[in-house]
C-alpha positions in Angstrom: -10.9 -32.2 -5.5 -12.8 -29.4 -3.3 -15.7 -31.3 -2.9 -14.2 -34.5 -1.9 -12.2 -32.4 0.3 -15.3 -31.1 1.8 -16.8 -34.6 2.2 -13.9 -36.2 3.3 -13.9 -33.3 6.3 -17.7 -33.4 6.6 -17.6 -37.4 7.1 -14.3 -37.0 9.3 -16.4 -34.3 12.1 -19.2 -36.4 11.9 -17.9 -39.5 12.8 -15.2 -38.3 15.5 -18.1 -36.3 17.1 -20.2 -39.2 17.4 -17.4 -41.5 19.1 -16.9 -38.6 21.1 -20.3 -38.8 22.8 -20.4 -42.2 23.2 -17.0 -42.3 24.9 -18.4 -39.0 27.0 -21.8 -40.5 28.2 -20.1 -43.7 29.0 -17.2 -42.1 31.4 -19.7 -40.1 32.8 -22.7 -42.3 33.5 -21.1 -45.3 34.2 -20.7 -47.0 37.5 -17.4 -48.1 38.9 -16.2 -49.9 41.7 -18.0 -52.2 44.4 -19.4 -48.8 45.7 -21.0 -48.0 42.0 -19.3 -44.7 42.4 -19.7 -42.4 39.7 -16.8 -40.5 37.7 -16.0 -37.3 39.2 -12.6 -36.3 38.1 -14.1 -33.9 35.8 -10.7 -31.3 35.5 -8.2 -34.6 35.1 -10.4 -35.7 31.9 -10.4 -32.2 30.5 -6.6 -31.7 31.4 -6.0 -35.0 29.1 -8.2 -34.0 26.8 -6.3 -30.6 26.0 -3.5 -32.4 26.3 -4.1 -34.2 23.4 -5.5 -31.7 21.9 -1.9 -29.6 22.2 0.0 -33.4 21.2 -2.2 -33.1 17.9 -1.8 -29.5 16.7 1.7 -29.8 17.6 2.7 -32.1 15.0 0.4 -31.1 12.7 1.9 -27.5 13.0 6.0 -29.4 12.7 4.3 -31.3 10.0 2.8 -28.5 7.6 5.8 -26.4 8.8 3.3 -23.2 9.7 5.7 -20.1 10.9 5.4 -18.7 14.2 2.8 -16.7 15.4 2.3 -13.8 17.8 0.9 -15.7 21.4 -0.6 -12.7 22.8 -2.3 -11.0 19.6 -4.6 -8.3 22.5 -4.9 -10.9 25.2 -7.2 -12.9 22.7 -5.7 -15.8 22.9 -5.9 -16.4 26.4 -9.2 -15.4 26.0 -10.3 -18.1 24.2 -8.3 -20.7 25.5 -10.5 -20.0 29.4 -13.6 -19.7 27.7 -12.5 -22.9 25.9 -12.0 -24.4 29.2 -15.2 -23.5 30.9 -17.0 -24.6 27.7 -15.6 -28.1 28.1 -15.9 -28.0 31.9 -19.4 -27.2 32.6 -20.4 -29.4 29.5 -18.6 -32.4 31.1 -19.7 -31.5 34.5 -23.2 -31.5 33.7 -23.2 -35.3 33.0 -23.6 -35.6 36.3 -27.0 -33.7 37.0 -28.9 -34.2 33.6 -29.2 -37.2 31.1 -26.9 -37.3 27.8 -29.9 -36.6 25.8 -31.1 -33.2 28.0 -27.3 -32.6 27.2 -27.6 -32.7 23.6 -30.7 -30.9 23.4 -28.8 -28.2 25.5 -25.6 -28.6 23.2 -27.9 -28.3 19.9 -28.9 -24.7 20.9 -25.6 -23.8 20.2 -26.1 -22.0 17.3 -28.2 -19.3 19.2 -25.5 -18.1 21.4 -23.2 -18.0 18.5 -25.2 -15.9 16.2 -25.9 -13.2 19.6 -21.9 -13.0 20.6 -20.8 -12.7 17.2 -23.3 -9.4 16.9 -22.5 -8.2 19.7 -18.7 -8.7 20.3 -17.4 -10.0 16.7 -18.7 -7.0 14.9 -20.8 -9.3 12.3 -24.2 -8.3 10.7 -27.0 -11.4 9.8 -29.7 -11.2 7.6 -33.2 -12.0 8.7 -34.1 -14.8 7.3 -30.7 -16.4 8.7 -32.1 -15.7 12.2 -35.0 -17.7 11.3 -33.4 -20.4 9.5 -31.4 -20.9 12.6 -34.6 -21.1 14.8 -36.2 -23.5 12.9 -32.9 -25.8 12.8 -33.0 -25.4 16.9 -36.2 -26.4 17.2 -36.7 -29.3 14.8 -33.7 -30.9 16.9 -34.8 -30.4 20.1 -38.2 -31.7 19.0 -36.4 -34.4 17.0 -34.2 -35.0 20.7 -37.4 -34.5 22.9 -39.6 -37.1 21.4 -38.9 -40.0 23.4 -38.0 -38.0 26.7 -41.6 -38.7 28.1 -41.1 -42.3 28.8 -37.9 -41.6 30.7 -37.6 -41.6 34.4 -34.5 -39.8 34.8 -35.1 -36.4 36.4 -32.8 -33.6 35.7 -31.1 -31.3 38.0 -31.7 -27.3 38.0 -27.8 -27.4 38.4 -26.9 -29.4 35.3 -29.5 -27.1 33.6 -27.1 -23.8 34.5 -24.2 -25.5 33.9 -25.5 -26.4 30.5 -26.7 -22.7 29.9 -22.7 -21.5 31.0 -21.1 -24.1 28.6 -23.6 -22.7 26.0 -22.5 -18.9 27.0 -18.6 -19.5 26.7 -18.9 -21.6 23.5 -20.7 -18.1 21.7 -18.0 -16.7 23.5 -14.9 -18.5 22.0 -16.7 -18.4 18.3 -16.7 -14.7 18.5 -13.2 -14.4 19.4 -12.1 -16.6 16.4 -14.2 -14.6 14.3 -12.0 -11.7 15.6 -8.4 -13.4 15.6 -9.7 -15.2 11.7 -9.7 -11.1 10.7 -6.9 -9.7 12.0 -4.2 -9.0 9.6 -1.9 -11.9 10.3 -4.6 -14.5 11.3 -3.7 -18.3 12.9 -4.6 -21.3 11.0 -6.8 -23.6 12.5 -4.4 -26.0 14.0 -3.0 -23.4 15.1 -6.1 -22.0 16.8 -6.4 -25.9 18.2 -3.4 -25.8 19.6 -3.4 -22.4 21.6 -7.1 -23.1 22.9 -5.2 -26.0 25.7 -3.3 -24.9 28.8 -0.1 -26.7 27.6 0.2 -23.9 24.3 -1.0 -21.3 26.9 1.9 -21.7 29.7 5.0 -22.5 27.5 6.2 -21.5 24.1 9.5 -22.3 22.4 10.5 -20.8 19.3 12.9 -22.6 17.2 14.8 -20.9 14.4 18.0 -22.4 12.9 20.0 -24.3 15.3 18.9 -22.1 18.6 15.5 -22.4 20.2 15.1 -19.9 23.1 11.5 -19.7 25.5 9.2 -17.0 23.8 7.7 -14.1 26.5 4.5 -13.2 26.5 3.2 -9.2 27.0 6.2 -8.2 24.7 8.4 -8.4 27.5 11.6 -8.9 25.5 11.6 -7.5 21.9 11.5 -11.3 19.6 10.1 -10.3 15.5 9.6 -13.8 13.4 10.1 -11.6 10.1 13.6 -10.4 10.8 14.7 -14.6 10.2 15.3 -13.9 7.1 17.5 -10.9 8.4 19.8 -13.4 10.5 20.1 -15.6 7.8 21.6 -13.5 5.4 23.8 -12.1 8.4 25.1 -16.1 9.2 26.4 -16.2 5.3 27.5 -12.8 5.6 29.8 -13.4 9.0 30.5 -17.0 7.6 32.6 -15.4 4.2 34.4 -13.7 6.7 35.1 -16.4 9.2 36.1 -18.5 6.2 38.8 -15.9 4.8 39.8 -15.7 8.1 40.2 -19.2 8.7 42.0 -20.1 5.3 44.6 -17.3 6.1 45.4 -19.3 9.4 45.2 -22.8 7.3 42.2 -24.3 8.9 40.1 -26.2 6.7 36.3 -24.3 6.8 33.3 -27.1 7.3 29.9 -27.2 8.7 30.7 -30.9 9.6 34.1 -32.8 10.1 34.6 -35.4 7.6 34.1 -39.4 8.3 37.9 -39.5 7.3 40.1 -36.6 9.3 43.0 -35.9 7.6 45.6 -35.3 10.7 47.5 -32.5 8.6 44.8 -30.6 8.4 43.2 -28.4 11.0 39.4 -28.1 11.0 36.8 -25.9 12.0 33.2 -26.3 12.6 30.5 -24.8 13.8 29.3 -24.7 17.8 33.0 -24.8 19.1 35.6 -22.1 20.2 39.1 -21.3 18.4 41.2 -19.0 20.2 42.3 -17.7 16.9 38.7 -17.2 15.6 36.7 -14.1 15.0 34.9 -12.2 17.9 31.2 -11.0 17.6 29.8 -8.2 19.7 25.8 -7.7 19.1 25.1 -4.3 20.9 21.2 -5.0 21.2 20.8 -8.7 21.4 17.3 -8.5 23.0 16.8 -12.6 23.6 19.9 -13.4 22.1 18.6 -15.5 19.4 21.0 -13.9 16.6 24.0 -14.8 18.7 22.9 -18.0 20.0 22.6 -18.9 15.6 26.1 -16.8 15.2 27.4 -19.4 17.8 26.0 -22.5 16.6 25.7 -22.4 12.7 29.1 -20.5 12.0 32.9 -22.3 12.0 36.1 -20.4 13.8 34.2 -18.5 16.3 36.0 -17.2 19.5 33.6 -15.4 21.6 30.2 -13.9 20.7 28.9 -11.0 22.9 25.3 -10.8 22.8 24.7 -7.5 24.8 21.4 -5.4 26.1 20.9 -2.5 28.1 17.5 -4.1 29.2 17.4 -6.4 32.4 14.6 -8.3 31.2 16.5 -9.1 27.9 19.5 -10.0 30.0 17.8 -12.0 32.0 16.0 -13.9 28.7 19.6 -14.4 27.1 21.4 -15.6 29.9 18.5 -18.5 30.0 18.6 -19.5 26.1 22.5 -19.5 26.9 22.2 -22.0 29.5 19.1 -23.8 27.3 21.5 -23.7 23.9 24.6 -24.0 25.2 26.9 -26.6 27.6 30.5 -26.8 28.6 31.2 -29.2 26.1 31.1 -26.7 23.9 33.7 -25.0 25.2 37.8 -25.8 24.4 38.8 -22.6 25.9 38.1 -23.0 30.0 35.1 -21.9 31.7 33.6 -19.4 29.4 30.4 -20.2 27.5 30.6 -19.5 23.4 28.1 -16.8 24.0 28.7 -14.3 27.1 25.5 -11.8 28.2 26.2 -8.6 28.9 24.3 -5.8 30.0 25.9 -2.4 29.2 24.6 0.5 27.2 25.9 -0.7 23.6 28.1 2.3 22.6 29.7 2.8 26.1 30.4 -1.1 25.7 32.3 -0.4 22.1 34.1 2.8 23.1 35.5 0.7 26.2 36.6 -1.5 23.4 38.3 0.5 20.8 42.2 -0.4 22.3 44.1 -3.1 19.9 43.3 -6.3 21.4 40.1 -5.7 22.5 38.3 -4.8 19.2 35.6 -7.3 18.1 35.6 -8.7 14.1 32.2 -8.2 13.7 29.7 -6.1 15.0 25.8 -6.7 14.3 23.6 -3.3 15.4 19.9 -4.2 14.7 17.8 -1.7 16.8 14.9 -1.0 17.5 14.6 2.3 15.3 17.4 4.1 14.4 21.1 3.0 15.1 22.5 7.0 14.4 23.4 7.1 17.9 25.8 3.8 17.9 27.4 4.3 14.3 30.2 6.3 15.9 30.8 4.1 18.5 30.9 1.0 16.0 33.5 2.8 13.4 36.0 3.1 16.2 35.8 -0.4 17.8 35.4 -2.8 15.4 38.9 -3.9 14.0 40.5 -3.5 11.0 39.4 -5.3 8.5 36.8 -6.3 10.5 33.2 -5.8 9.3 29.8 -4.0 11.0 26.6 -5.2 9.9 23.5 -2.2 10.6 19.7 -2.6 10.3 17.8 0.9 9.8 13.7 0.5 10.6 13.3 3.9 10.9 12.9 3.9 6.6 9.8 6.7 7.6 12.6 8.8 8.4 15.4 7.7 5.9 12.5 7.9 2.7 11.0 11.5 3.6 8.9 11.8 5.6 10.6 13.7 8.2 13.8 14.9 6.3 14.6 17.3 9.6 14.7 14.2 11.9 16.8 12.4 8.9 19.5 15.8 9.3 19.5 15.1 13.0 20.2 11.5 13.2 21.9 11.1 9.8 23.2 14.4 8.7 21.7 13.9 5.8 18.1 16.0 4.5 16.3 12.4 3.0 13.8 13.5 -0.4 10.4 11.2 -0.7 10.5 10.2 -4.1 10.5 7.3 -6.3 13.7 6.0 -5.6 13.7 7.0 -1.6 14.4 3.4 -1.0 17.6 3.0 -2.5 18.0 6.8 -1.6 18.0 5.5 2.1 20.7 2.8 2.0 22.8 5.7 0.3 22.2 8.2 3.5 23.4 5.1 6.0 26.5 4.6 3.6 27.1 8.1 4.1 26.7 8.2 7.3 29.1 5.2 8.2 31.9 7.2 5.7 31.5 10.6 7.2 32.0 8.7 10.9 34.8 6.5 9.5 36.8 9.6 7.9 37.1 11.6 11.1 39.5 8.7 12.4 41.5 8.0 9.4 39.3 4.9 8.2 37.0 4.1 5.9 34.2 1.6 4.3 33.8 -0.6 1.8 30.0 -1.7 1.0 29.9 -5.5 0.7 26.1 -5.7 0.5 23.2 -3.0 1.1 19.4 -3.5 0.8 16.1 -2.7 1.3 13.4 -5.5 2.2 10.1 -5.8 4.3 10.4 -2.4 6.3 14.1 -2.1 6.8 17.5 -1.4 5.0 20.5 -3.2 5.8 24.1 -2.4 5.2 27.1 -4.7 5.8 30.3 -2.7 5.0 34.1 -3.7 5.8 36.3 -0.8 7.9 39.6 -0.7 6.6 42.5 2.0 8.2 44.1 4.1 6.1 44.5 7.9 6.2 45.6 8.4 2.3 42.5 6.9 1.0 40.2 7.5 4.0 41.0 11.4 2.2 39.1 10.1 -0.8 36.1 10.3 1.0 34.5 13.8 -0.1 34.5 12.2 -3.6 32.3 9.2 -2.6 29.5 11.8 -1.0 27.2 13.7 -3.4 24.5 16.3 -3.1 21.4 15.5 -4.5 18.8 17.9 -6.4 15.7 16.4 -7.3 13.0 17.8 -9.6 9.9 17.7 -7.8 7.9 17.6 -11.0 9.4 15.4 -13.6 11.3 13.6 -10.9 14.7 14.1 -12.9 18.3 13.8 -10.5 21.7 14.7 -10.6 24.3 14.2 -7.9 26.7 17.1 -7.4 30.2 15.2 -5.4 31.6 17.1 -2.6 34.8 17.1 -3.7 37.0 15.9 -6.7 40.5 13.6 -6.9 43.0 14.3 -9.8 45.3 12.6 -10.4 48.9 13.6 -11.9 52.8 12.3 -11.9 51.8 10.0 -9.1 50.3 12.6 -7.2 47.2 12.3 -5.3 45.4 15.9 -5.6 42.0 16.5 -3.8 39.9 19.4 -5.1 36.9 21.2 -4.0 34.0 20.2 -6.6 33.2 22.4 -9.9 29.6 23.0 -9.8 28.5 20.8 -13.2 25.3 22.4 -14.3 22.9 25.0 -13.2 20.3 23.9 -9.6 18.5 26.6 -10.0 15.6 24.4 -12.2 15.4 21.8 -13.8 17.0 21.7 -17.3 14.1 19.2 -18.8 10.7 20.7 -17.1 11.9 24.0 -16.4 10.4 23.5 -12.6 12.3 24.3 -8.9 15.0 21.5 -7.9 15.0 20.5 -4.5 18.2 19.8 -3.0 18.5 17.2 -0.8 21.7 14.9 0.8 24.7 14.6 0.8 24.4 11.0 0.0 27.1 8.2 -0.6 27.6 7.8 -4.0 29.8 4.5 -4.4 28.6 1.2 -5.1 26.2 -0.4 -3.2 27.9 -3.7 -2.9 30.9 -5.4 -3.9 30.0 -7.8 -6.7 32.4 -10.7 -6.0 31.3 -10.9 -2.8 27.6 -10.9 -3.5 28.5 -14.3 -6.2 30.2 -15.8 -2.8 26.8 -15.1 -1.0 24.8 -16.9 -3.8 27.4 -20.1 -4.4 27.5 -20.5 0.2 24.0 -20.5 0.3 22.6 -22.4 -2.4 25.5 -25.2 -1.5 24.0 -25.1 2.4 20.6 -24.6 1.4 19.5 -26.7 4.4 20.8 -24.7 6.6 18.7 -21.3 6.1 15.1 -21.4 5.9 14.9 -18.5 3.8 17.2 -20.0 1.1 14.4 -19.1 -1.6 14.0 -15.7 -1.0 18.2 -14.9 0.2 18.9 -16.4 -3.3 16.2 -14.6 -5.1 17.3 -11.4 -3.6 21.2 -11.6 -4.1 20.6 -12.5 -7.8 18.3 -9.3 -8.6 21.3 -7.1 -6.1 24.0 -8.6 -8.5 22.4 -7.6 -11.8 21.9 -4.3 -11.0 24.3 -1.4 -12.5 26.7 0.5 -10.5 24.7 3.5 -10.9 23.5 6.0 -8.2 19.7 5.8 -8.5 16.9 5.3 -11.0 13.4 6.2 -12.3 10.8 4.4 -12.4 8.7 3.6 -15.3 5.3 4.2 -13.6 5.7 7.9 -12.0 7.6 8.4 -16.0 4.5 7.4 -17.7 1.8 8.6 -15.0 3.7 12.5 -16.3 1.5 11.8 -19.5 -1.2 10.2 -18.0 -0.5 7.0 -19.7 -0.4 3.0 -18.8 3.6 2.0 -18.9 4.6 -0.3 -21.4 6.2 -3.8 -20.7 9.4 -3.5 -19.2 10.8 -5.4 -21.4 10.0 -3.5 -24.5 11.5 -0.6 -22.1 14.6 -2.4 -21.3 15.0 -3.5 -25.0 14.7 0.8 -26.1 18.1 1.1 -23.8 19.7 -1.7 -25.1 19.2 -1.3 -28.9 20.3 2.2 -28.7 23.4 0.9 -26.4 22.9 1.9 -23.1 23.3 -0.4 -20.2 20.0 -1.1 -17.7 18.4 -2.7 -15.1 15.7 -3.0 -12.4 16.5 -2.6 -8.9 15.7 -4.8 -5.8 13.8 -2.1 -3.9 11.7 -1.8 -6.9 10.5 -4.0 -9.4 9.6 -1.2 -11.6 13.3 0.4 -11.2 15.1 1.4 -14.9 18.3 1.4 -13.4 20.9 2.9 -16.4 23.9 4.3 -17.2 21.8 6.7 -20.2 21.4 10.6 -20.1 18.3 12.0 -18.6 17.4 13.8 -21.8 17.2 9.9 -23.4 14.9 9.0 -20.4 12.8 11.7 -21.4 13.3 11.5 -24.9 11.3 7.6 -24.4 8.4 9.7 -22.9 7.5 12.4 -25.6 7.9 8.9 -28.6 5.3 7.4 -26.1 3.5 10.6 -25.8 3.5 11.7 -29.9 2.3 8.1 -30.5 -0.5 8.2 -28.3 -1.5 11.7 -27.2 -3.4 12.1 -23.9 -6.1 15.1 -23.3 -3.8 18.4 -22.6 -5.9 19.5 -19.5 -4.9 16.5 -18.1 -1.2 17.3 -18.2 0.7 19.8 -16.0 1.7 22.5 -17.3 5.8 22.0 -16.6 5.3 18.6 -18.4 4.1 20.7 -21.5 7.3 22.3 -21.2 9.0 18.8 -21.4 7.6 17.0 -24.1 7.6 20.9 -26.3 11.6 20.4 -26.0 12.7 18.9 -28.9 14.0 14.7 -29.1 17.5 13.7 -29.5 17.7 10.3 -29.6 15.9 7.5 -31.9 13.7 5.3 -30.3 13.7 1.4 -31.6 11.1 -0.8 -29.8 12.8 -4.0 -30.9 12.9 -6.8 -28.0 16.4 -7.0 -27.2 17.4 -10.7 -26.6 18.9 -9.5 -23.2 15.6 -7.7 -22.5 14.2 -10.5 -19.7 17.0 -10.5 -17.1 18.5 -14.1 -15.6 16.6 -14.2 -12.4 13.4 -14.0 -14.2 14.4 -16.3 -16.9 15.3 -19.0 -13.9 11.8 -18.0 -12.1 13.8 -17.0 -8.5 11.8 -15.5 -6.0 12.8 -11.8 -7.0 10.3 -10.0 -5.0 8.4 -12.0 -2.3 5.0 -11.2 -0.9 4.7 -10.4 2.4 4.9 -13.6 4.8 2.8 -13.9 7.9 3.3 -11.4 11.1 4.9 -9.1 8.3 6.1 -6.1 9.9 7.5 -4.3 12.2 6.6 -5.3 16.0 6.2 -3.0 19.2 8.6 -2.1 21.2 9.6 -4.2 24.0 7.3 -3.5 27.0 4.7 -2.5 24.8 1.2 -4.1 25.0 -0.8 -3.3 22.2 -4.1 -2.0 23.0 -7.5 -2.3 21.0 -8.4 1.2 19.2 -10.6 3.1 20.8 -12.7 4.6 18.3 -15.9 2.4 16.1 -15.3 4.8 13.5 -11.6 3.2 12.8 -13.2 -0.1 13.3 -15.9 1.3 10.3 -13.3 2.5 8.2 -11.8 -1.2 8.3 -14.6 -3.4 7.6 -15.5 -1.3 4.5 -12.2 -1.1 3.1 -10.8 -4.7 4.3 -6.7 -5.2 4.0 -5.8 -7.2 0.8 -4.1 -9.9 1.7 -1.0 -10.7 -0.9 
């Protein structure tokens, strides 16, 4: 099939080049008119010609559904798109001094300029003998052009010949700078390329996601990332469980679209129109107010949806995509549009709303960075009941690297280790709790995860001083053995309960931290952490029935119900260890996870894998049977003893406690493999995070980066 591809394509150039000459040389060398003018509306033809051009890759882009793409990528693409331009207009133009076949001979040179731009600007190295094969090539055509060019009596023009010589130039410029976009990390495909080398794709962009389509800006003027979609869309089913408790408590019937038949007992509510008795939305930093404008228009029983930003270009940016997205009609409340801009900072804007009456339903934070200094704010506004969805990008932080930073912003120390991801959601949790407590409230987790480069918590606030008391037991210290990677969690506090008496305790130390009972090596101690459950699992089986029943209405469907089936098979069990950083202690490959998983199940242990890591052994088993699993793999197949630390010696010297049966377990292969969901999805295009709004990125400055790169290219999922 690839090589009638290839000669379908080959055919398909050849002929549309060829009618495009004929077409060229007749508009351009014909006479017209009584006068015998000759054509010299050079920029209309090429502004119809791009025009096209733009028509074509538009629908082929709508057609092969290709995701959006950065418009800027280092000024390239404007770049290319005037080179482009001069390309085509001195080429055109210089019908009008030389003959079509001095234009050809010029336009067969083409491979000259190519081969010298792309050395010298696109960073590519040619063989010899491809300089010469591409010399011979040149000349045999022009010779093959030239032949009959003796008998003619057209004369050219010195002019046609320079404009000829500047087409030539641009065109080895615009190669180059394809070469360069083709290996960037997140390169366009080629109708893509098509499409941005016209003026239309180079004044106007509109990015369409969901039910909203706001006006893209260029220079990163207002902060837009195409990656987060899949972000909003699991927010919309989030805030749409709520809105349809909500609405059912009020007795409105929850739709996406009224019925053909109304019933006139029943009220209805859909999405796109305002209820005075619906839920409010406040988004602190809405940037172009793209997740509102989809809040708005894709959830039933909304009231009001704030989209907020501190930032006057942003403001400026929502306030249009209102006006673009938005009409009176769909409005049943007065004057007010469904989505209100507003440009405060975001925690002076909740603290002025923390009065009964005022508080918002739901509040979405997704910063740009850390959201530590808006958590406090959120905890007291949002009503009760209500629910506050947070986005942490700042995971550098949260997994490690910078544990002072995490005590600053978090008031939590973060640990890098294997399990820092699910570590991280556990210091937000924590964080929210430790806020919430102070004002006699406190959180339940509905769902909390870690994709892409984030973590994402959406947690319920509920009011109540007797159990918001109950909060030093739900946060844990955590000591860590930096050798063999074993954990425990030491709680804060303790609850006993007697005669119907609440009693809260300080916490009995449960074992020595001095080392590390297994290894014999120092424990680090890092936290506290929250050490609840992650998510609430009835709520996560609503997520997955709402979204595979509207799986129209989110683009991400595949991967949202992919991800929500791996969350709700996981264990309520703080933490894991991995099977790679187990086995790499003994300098071994790890087994199938399955045979792994079966070990824990024949001996009758619970486990899992976890989302943030498809190697995760998630279970409710003793450490020593962890490492019990590692000295059988060990004594089976002994690796060289200079190859193993010396603490690890200590391990595997202490004697085993538990049999080991490496019978496949039934249960081994969980349901979401079994069912082949997207459990773990590569990394789409323009994967991660973006700059910060009002930041140009800027080429590096140093060849030796540029070095570094071309020997050791990315891999590309």
């Amino acid at each position: 099939m690839s090589a009638i591809k290839l000669i379908g394509i080959s055919i398909g150039i050849f002929a549309s080049y060829f009618y495009y000459g004929i077409l060229q040389e007749s508009l351009f060398k014909s006479k017209y008119g009584a006068n015998e003018e000759k054509f010299n509306f050079t920029i209309t033809a090429l502004f119809f010609q791009c025009l096209t051009n733009s028509l074509v890759a538009l629908l082929a882009l709508k057609f092969l559904r290709e995701p959006n793409f950065d418009i800027y990528l280092n000024g390239n693409y404007p770049k290319m798109a005037l080179s482009y331009l001069v390309a085509m207009f001195s080429s055109n133009q210089a019908l009008q001094f030389v003959s079509y076949p001095t234009q050809v001979v010029g336009k067969s040179c083409k491979p000259i300029p190519v081969l010298i731009f792309g050395a010298l600007f696109g960073g590519k190295r040619y063989a010899l003998k491809k300089y010469i094969f591409i010399f011979i090539i040149v000349i045999g055509m022009v010779l093959f052009n030239l032949k009959d060019q003796s008998k003619s009596q057209v004369h050219d023009s010195w002019i046609g010949e320079l404009l000829l010589l500047a087409s030539l130039t641009c065109d080895g410029i615009t190669t180059s700078i394809q070469d360069i976009m083709r290996a960037s990390k997140s390169p366009p495909k080629s109708f893509q390329i098509i499409r941005l080398t016209t003026v239309i794709r180079n004044m106007c962009q509109s990015i369409k996601e969901g039910k909203a389509e706001i006006k893209a800006l260029e220079n990163n003027e207002v902060f837009y990332n195409p990656v987060q979609e899949f972000n909003r869309d699991i927010s919309i089913a989030c805030i749409s469980l709520f809105a349809k408790e909500k609405a059912s408590k009020l007795g409105y019937e929850f739709t996406y679209e009224l019925p053909e038949n109304l019933d006139e007992n029943k009220k209805y509510c859909i999405p796109g129109k305002q209820y005075q008795d619906g839920i409010e939305v406040l988004e602190g930093l809405s940037a172009t107010g793209l997740r509102s404008l989809r809040y708005a228009l894709e959830i039933p029983f909304i009231k009001k949806v704030t989209a907020n930003d501190i930032c006057p270009n942003a403001v400026h940016a929502i306030q249009q995509n209102i006006a673009n997205n938005l009409t009176q009609s769909n409005d049943t409340m007065g004057d007010e549009f469904l989505v209100t801009a507003s440009q405060h900072d975001a925690a002076l804007l909740m603290y002025e709303r923390r009065s009964h009456g005022h508080q918002p339903d739901v509040i979405d934070l997704d910063p740009y960075g850390s959201p530590a200094a808006y958590l406090d704010a959120a905890i007291q506004s949002v009503a009760s009941g209500g629910i506050i969805l947070v986005t942490c990008t700042d995971t550098a932080v949260l997994c490690g690297n910078h544990p002072e930073t995490s005590y600053a912003k978090y008031g939590s120390i973060s640990i890098k280790t294997p399990y820092m991801h699910e570590n991280a959601l556990r210091i937000l949790l924590y964080t929210l709790s430790h806020h919430a407590s102070r004002y006699g409230r406190y959180i339940v987790p509905l769902l909390s995860f870690h994709v892409d480069f984030y973590v994402r918590a959406v947690v319920r606030v509920h009011s109540k001083q007797v159990i918001a008391k109950r909060a030093a037991s739900k946060h844990s210290l955590l000591f860590n053995c930096s050798s063999c990677t074993f954990h425990t969690l030491q709680p804060m506090g303790e609850i006993f309960e007697k005669d119907r008496k609440t009693e809260y305790h300080q916490a009995t130390i449960r074992q020595t931290v001095t080392q590390c009972p297994h290894c014999e090596s120092s424990l680090q101690m890092a936290g506290p952490i929250w050490n609840g459950p992650l998510f609430d699992r009835n709520y996560v089986d609503q997520l997955i029935n709402l979204i595979s029943t509207e799986s129209l209405r989110f683009n991400t469907h595949r991967r949202l119900v992919g991800l929500l089936n791996v969350i709700g098979e996981e264990l309520d069990v703080p933490l894991f260890y991995c099977k790679d950083k187990l086995f790499s202690l003994i300098r071994q490959c790890p087994p199938r996870l399955t045979e792994l998983v079966s070990i824990f199940l024949n001996a009758g242990y619970k486990v899992s894998i976890s989302h943030v890591c498809p190697t995760a052994l998630k279970s409710n088993a003793p450490s020593s049977f962890v490492f019990d699993i590692v000295r059988y793999y060990h004594q089976r197949s002994p690796s060289h003893n200079d190859k193993i630390k010396e603490s690890i010696h200590n391990l595997l010297e202490n004697p085993s406690q538990h049999d080991i049966d490496l019978t496949i377990h039934p249960d081994a292969n969980p349901q979401s493999r079994r069912k082949s969901l997207c459990r773990f999805q590569e990394n789409p295009p323009n994967w991660g995070p973006k700059p910060r709004a009002g930041r140009v990125i800027v080429k590096r400055k140093t060849e030796e980066l540029d070095n570094a790169e071309e020997k050791c290219p990315r891999i590309e999922s």
